[in-house]
N, C-alpha and C positions, 0 to 999 in steps of 0.2 A: 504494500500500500504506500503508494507516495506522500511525503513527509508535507505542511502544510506551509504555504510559503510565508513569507516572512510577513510581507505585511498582515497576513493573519495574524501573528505572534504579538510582535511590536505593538504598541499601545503609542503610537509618534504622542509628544505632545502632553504628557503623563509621568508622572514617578512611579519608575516600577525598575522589577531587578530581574537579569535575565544573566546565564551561561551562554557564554559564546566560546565556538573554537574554528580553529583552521589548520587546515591542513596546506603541507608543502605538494607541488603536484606529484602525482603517479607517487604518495605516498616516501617518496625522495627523501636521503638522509641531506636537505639542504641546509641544515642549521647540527648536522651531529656527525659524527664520522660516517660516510659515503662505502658502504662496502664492496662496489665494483672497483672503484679508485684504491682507496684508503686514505683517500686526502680528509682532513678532519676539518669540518665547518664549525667549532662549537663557538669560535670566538663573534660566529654571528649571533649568538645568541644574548649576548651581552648589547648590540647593537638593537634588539628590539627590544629586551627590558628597558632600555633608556629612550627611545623612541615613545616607547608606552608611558614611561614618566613623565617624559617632555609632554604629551598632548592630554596627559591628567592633568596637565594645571591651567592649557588651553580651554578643553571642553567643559562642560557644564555636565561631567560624567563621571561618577565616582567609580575608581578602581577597589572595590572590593577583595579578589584574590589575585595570583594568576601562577600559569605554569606553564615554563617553557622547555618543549621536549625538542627531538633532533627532527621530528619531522612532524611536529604539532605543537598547538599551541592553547589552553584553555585560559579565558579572564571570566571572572560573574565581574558585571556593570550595573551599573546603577541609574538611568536616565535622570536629569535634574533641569528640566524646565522652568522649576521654582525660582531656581539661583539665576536660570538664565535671563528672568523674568526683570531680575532689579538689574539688570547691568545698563551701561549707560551707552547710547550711539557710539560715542568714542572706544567704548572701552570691547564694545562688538563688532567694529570696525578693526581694532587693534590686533583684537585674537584670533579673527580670521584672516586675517594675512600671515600670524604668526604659525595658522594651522597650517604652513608649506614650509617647513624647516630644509636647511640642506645640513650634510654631514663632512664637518668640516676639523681636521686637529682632532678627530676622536669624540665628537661631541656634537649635538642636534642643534642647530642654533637657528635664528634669524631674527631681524631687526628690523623689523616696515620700515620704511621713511615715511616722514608728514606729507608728503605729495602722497603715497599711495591710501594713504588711512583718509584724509581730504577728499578724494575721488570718491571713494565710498562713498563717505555722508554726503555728498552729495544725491544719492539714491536711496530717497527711506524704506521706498519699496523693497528694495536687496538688504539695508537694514535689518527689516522686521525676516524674512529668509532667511538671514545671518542667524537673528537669535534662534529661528528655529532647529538651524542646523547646528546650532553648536552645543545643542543635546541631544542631538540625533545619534542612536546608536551607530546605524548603517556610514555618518560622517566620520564619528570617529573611528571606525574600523576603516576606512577608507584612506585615511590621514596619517594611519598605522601601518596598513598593511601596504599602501602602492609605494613608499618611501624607499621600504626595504627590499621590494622587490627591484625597484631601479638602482638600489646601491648595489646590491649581489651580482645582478645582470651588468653592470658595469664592472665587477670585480672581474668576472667571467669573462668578458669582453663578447655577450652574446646577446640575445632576448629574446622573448617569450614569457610563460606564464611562471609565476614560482608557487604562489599560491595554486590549488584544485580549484576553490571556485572564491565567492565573496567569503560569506563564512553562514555556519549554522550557529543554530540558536533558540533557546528555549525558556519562558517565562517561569521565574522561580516566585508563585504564590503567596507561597506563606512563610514563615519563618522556620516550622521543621524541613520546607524544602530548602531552604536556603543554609542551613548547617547541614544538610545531608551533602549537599552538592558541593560544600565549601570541602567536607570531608573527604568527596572525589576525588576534588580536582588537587588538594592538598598529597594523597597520595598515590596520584598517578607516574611518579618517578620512580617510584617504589614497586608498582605493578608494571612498570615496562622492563625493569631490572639495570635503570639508570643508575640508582643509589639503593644503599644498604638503609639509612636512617631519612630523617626531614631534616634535618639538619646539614645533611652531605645534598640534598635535591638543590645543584645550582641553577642560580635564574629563576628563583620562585619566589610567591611571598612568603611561604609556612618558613623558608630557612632564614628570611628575611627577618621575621617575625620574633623568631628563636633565637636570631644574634642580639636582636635590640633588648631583650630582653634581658636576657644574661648580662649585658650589659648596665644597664640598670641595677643588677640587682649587685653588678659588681661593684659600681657607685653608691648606692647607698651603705654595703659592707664598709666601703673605704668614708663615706662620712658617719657612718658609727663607728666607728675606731677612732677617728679624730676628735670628736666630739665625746669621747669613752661615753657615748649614751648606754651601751650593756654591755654585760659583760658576758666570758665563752671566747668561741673559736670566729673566728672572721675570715669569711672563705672570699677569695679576689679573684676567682675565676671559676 
């Protein structure tokens, strides 16, 4: 039975939280080691977690987890209309030009100039489009995924498709859907035989999650110790 498309899914225009994933095409190791070659792609993988951070702060689309495998890729999103709701002409002029980074020194950047952000507002019409697009799921998957497929195809010195298709996607209801699915996509490095622990899963949020924390709890040790607030063993790592 054929899967239902997307604008079934999608709620455009709505706060709601959805899984999304993608695949590399014909299921290709293009982001992990290549087993016809042996040549190892992992260090692209590094290029889309920061690509995905870069346009978390563009969109009006909360990153709730994500996992980056050698020929797939899972995030749950968050659509945020609300936020995009109070942003200012300028400031939706701004972000949508910032949503076309290039990859420049190891690092996602771009800088509108005041002519190009100017042009816009000029058109309130493509304004109000703007704010809609910039909680658009389908936008930001767009703004993530064509990026990387033109830096790799340049790497390559080739083209075609690197992605299978846009991407799939499924509306997470309610809140045990959404820790079941966190719980997935959390240990699917684990289920493909990428990593031993979540903590060894590189390019995800769970290992993400698990440094920050440790850390924390390494800094607090070390301001109880300075502070002799209790007494005992003080553990800094």
């Amino acid at each position: 039975m054929p899967g239902n498309a997307r604008k079934d899914i999608v709620r455009e225009g709505e706060v709601a939280t959805y899984h999304c994933w993608s695949r590399c095409v014909q299921r290709a190791f293009l982001c992990g080691e290549d087993p016809v070659t042996g040549r190892d792609f992992n260090y692209r993988r590094s290029w889309i977690e920061d690509l995905l951070a870069y346009q978390a702060r563009v969109f009006a689309v909360d990153v709730g987890n994500y996992n980056l495998l050698s020929n797939h890729a899972h995030t749950i999103l968050r659509t945020r209309p609300d936020i995009a709701a109070q942003w200012s002409a300028e400031e939706l002029a701004l972000r949508w030009k910032m949503a076309w980074p290039e990859f420049l020194d190891g690092q996602w950047v771009r800088e509108p100039t005041d002519q190009e952000v100017e042009r816009l507002l000029l058109d309130p019409v493509k304004i109000e489009q703007i704010r809609r697009n910039l909680s658009s799921l389908s936008w930001l998957m767009a703004r993530w995924k064509e990026p990387i497929a033109k830096l790799c195809n340049g790497e390559m010195q080739t083209s075609g498709h690197f992605w299978a298709a846009r991407f799939g996607c499924r509306e997470l209801v309610d809140v045990p859907a959404v820790i079941t699915c966190n719980i997935y996509v959390d240990l699917n490095q684990l289920l493909a035989g990428l990593a031993n622990s979540l903590e060894e899963s590189q390019f995800s949020a769970i290992r993400n999650r698990i440094l920050a924390a440790r850390r924390r709890e390494a800094q607090a040790a070390c301001e109880a110790f300075a502070t002799q607030e209790t007494s005992g063993l003080y553990l800094f790592s």
